[in-house]
N, C-alpha and C positions, 0 to 999 in steps of 0.2 A: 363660113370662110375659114383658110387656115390661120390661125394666130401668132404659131411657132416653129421653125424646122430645129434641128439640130443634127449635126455629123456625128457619128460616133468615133471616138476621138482614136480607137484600137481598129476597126475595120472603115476603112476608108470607104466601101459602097453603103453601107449602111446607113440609114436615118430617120430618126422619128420625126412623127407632124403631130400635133394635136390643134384642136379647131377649138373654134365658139361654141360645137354641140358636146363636151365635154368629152370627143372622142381623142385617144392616142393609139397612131397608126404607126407599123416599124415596117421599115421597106428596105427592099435589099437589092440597091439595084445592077449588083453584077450576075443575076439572073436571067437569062437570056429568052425569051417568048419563044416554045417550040408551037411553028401551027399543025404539027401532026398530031401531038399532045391533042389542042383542041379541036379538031374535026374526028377524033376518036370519042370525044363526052358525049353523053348523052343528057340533056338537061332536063329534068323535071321540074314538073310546075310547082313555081314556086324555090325554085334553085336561083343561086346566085353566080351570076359568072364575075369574078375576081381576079385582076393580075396577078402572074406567077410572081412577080417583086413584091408584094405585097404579103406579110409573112404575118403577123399578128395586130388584130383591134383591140382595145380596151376601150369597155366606159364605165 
């Protein structure tokens, strides 16, 4: 579960979460979901399909 959000205080879409699994995630969310973007991927096995708002994990 998540533990913490926080705004980032200079870019107003932006915001990190970090959970209980000692992850911190930064997400951005005036990124807008193109679906032609996604029905051009091709995923291989073993690929990860991840929101275009979602910009870097750390653990």
């Amino acid at each position: 579960p998540i533990t913490s959000i926080e705004w980032n205080p200079i870019e107003e879409s932006v915001l990190a979460a970090s959970g209980s699994d000692d992850q911190i995630s930064i997400w951005d969310l005036s990124v807008e979901h193109d679906p032609e973007e996604i029905s051009h991927k091709i995923l291989r096995k073993g690929d990860i399909e991840v929101p275009s708002q979602l910009l870097f994990i750390h653990q």
